[in-house]
Biotite code that builds the C-alpha atoms (Angstrom):
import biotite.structure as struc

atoms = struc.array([
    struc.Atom([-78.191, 180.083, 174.407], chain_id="A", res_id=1, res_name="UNK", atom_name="CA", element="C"),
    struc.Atom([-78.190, 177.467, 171.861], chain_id="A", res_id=2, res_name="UNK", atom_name="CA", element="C"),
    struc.Atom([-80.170, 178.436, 168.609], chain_id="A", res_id=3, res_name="UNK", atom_name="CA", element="C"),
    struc.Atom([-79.965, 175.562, 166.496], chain_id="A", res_id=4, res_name="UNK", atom_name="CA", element="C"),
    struc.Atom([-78.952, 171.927, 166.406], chain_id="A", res_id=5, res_name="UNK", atom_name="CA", element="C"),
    struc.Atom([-77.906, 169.660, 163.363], chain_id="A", res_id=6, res_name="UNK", atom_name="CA", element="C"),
    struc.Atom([-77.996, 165.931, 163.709], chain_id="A", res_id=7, res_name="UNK", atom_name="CA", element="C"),
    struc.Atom([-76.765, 162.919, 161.602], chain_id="A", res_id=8, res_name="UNK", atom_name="CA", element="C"),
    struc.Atom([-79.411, 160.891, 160.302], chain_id="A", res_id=9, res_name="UNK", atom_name="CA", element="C"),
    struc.Atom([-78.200, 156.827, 159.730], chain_id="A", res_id=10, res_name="UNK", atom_name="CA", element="C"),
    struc.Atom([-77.194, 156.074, 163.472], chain_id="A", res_id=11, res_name="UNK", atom_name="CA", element="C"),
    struc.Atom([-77.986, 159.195, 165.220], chain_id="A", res_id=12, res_name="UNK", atom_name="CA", element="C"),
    struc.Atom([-81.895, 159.791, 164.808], chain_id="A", res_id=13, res_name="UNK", atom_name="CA", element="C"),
    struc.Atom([-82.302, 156.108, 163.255], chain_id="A", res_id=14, res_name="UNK", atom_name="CA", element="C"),
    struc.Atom([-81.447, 152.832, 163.554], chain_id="A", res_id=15, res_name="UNK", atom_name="CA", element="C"),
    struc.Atom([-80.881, 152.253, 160.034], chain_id="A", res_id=16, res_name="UNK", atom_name="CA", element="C"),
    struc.Atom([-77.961, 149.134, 160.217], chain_id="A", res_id=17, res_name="UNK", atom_name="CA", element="C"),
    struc.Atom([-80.585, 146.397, 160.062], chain_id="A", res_id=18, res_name="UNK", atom_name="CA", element="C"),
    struc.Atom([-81.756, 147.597, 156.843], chain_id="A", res_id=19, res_name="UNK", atom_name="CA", element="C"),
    struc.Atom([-78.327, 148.486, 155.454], chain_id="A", res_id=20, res_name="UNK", atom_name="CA", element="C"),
    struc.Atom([-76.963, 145.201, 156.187], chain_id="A", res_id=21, res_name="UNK", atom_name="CA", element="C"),
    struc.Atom([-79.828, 143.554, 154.993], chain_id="A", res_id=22, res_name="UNK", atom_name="CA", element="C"),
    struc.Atom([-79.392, 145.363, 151.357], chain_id="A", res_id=23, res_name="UNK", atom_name="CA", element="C"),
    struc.Atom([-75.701, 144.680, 151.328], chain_id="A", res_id=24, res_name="UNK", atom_name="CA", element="C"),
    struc.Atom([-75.924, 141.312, 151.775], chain_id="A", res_id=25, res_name="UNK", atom_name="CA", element="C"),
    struc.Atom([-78.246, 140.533, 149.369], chain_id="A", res_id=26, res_name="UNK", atom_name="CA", element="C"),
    struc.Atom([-76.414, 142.881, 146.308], chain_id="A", res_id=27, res_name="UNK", atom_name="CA", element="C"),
    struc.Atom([-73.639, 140.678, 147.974], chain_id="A", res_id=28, res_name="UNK", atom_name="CA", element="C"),
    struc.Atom([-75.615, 136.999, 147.626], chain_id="A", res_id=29, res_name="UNK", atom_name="CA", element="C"),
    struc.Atom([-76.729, 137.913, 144.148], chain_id="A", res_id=30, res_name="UNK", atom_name="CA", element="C"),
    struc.Atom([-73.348, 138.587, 143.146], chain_id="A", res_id=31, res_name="UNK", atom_name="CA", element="C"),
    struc.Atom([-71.623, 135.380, 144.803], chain_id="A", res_id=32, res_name="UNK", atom_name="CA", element="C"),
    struc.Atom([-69.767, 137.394, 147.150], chain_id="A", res_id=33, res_name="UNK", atom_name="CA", element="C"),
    struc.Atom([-69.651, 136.556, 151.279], chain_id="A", res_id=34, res_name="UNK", atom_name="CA", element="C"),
    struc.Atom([-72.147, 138.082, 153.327], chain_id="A", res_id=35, res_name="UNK", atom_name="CA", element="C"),
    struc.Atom([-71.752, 140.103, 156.685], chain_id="A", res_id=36, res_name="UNK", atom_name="CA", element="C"),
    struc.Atom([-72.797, 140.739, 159.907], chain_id="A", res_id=37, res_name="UNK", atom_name="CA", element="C"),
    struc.Atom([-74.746, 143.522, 161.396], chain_id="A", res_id=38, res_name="UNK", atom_name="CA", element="C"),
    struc.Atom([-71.767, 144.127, 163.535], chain_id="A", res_id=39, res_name="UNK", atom_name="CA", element="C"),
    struc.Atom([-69.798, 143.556, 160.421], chain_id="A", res_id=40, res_name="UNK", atom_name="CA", element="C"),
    struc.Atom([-71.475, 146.249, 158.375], chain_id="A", res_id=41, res_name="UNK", atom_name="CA", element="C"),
    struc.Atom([-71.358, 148.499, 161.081], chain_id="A", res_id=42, res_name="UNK", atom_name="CA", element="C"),
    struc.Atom([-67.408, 148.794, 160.107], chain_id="A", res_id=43, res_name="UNK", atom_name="CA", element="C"),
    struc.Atom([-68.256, 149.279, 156.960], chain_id="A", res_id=44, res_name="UNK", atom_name="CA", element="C"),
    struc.Atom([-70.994, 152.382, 157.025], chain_id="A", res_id=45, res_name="UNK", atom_name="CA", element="C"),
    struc.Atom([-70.450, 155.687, 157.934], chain_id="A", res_id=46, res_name="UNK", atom_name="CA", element="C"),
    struc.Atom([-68.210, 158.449, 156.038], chain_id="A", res_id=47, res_name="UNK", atom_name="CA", element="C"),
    struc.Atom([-70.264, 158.276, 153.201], chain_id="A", res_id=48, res_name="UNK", atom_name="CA", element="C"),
    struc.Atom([-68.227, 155.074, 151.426], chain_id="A", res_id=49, res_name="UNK", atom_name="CA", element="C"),
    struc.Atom([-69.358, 155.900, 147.865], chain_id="A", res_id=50, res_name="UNK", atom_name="CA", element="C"),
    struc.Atom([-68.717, 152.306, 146.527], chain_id="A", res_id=51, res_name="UNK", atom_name="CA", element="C"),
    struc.Atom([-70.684, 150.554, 149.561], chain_id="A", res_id=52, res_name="UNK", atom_name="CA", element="C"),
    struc.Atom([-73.825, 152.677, 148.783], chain_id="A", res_id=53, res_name="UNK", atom_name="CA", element="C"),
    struc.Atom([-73.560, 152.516, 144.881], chain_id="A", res_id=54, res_name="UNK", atom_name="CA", element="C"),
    struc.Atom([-73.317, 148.737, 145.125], chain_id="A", res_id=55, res_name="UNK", atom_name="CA", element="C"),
    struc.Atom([-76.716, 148.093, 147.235], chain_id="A", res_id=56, res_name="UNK", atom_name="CA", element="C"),
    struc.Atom([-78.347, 151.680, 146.967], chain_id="A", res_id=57, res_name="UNK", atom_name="CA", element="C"),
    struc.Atom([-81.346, 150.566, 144.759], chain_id="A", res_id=58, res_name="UNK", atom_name="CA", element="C"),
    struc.Atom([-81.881, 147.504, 147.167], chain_id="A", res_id=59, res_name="UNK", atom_name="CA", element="C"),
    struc.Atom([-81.732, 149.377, 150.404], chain_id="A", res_id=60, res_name="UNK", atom_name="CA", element="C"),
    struc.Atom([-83.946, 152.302, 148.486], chain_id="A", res_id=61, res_name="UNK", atom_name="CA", element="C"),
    struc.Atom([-87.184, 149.376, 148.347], chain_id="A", res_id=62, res_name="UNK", atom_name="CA", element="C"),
    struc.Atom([-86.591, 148.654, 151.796], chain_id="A", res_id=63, res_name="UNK", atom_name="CA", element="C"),
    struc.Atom([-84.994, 151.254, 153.863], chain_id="A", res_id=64, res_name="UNK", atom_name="CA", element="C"),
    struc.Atom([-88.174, 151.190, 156.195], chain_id="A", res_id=65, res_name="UNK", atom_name="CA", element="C"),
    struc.Atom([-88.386, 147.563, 156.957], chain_id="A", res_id=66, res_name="UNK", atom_name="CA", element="C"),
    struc.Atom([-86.773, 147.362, 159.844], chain_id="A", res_id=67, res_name="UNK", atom_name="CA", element="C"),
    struc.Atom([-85.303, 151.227, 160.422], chain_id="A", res_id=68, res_name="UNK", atom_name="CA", element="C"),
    struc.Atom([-86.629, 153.287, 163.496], chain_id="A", res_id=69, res_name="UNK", atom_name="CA", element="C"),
    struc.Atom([-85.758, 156.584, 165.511], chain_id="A", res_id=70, res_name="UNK", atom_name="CA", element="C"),
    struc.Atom([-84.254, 155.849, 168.411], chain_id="A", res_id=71, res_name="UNK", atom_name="CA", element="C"),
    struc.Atom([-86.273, 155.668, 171.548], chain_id="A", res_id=72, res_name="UNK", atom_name="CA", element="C"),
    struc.Atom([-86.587, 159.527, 172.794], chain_id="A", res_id=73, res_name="UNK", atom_name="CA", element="C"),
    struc.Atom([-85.960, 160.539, 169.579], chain_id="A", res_id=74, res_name="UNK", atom_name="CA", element="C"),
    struc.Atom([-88.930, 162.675, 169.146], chain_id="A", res_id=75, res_name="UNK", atom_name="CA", element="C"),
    struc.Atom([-89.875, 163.405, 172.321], chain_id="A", res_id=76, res_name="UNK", atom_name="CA", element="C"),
    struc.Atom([-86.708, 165.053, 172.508], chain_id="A", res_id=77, res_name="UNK", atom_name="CA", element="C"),
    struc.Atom([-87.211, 166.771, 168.750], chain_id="A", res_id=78, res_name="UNK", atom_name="CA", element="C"),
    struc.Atom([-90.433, 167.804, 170.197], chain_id="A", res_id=79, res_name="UNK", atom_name="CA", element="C"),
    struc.Atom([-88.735, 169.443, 173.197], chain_id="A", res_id=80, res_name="UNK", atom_name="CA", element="C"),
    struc.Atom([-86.385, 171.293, 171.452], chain_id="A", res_id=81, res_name="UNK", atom_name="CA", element="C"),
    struc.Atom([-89.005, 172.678, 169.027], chain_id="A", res_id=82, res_name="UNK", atom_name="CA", element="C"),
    struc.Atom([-91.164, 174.084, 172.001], chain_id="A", res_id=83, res_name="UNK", atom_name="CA", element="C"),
    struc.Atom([-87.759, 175.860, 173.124], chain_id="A", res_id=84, res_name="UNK", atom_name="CA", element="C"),
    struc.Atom([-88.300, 177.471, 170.002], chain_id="A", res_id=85, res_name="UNK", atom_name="CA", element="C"),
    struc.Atom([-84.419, 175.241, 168.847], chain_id="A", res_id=86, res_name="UNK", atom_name="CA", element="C"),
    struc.Atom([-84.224, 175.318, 165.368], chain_id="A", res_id=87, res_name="UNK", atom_name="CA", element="C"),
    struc.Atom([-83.352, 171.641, 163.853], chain_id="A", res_id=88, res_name="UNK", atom_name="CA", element="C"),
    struc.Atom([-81.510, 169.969, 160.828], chain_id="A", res_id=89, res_name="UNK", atom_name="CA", element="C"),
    struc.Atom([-80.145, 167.015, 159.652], chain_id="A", res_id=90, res_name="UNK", atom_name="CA", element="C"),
    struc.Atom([-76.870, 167.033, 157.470], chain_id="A", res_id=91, res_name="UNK", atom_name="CA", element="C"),
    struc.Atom([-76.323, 163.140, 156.465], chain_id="A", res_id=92, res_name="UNK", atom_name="CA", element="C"),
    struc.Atom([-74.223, 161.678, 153.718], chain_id="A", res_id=93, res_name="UNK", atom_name="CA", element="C"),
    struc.Atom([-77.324, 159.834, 152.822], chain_id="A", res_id=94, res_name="UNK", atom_name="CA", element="C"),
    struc.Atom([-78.104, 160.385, 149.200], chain_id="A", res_id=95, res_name="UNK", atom_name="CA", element="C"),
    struc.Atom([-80.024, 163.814, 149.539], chain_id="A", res_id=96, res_name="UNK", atom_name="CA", element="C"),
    struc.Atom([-83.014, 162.412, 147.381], chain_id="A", res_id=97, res_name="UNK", atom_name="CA", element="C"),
    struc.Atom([-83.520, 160.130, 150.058], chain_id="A", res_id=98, res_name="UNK", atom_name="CA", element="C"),
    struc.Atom([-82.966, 162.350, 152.969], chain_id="A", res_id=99, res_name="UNK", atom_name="CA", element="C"),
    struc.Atom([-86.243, 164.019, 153.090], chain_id="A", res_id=100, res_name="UNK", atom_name="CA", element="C"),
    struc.Atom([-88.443, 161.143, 152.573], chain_id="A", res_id=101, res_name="UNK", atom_name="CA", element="C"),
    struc.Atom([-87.236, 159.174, 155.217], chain_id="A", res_id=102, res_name="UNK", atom_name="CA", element="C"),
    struc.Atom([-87.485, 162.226, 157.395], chain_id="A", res_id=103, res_name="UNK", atom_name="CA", element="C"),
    struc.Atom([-91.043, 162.914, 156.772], chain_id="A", res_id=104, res_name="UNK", atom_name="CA", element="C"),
    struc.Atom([-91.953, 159.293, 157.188], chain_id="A", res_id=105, res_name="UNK", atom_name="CA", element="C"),
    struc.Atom([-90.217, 158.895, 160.424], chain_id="A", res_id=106, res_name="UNK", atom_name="CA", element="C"),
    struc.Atom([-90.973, 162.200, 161.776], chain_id="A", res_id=107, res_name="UNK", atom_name="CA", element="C"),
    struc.Atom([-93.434, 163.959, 159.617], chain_id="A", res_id=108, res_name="UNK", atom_name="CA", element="C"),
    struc.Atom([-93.383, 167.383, 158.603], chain_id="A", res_id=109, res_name="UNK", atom_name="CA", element="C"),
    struc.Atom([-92.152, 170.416, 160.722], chain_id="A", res_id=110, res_name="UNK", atom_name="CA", element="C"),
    struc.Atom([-89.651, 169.203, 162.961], chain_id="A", res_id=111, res_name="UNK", atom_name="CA", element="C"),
    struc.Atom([-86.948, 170.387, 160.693], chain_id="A", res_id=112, res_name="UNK", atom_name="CA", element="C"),
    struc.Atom([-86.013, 173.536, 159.595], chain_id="A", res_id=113, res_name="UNK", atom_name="CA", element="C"),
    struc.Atom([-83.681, 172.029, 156.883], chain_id="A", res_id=114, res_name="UNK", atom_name="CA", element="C"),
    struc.Atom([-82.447, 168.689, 155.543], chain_id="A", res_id=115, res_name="UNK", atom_name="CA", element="C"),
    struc.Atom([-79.565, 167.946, 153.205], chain_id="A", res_id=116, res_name="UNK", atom_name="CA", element="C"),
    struc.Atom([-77.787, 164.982, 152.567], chain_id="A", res_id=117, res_name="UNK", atom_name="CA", element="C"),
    struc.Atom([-75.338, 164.451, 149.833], chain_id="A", res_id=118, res_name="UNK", atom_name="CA", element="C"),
    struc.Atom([-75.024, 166.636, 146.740], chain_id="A", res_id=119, res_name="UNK", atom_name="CA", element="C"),
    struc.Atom([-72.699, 166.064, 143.808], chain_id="A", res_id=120, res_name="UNK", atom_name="CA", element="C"),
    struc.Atom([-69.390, 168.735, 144.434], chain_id="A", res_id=121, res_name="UNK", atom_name="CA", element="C"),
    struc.Atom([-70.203, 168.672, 148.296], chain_id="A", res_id=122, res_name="UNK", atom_name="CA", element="C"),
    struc.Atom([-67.706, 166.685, 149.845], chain_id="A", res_id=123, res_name="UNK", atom_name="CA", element="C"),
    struc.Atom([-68.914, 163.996, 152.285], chain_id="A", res_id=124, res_name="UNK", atom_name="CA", element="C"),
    struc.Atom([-68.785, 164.338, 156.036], chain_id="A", res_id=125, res_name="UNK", atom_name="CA", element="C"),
    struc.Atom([-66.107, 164.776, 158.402], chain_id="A", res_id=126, res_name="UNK", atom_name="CA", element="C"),
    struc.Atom([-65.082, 167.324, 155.775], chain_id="A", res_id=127, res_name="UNK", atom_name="CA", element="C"),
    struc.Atom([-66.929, 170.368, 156.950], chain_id="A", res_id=128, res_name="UNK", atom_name="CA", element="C"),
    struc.Atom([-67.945, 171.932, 153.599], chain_id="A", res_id=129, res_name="UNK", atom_name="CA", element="C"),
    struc.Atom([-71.190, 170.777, 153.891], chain_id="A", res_id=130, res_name="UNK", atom_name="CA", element="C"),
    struc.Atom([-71.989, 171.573, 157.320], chain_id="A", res_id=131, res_name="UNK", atom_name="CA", element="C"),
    struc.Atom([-70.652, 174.754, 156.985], chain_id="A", res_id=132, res_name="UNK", atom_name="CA", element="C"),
    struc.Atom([-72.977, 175.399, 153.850], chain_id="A", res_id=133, res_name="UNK", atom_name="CA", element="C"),
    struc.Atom([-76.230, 174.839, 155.808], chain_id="A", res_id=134, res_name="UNK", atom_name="CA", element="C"),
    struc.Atom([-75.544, 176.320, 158.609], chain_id="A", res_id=135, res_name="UNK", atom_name="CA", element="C"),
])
């Protein structure tokens, strides 16, 4: 029987690119430098690339909810596995101050037993350090 179940955050429970791209590009306007595509950043994201998020952190920080959303199903399916008594977690190499305040706006407060996201000396995901740390 399955006891507990960790998702990613940025392109698992949300739809975060919009919002990503749109903070990259404009760190990327004010600096001179080309802009992207959506489908362009979504090359880019993912692994936790350090550089990508220090460059437009701040900017995507102001407006991480403009456009971001959980996928449709999302919490009907959270929901589900919470009545099958499943525990949840996220483990994203989102900045982990950031983590839990997008997770309590999108989802509120209970459907997750634990969320982490990046932490200085943790390596960043697909190393399994981190993973194996919460679980």
């Amino acid at each position: 029987m399955i006891k507990t179940v960790l998702f990613d955050l940025d392109g698992t429970l949300l739809n975060t690119i919009d919002d990503l791209a749109d903070a990259g590009n404009w760190v990327c306007a004010q600096n001179g430098w080309p802009t992207f595509t959506v489908a362009q950043f979504k090359m880019m994201v993912g692994n936790g690339i350090p550089k990508l998020v220090e460059r437009f952190s701040a900017r995507y920080d102001a407006h991480k909810e403009d456009k971001t959303a959980p996928y449709p199903g999302i919490p009907a399916l959270l929901d589900a596995l919470k009545a099958e008594g499943i525990q949840c977690a996220v483990f994203s190499n989102k900045a982990d101050a950031l983590c839990g305040g997008i997770i309590a706006h999108y989802f509120g407060t209970g459907r997750f037993d634990a969320v982490r996201g990046n932490r200085p000396g943790v390596p960043t995901k697909p190393d399994p350090t981190g993973l194996y740390a919460l679980m």
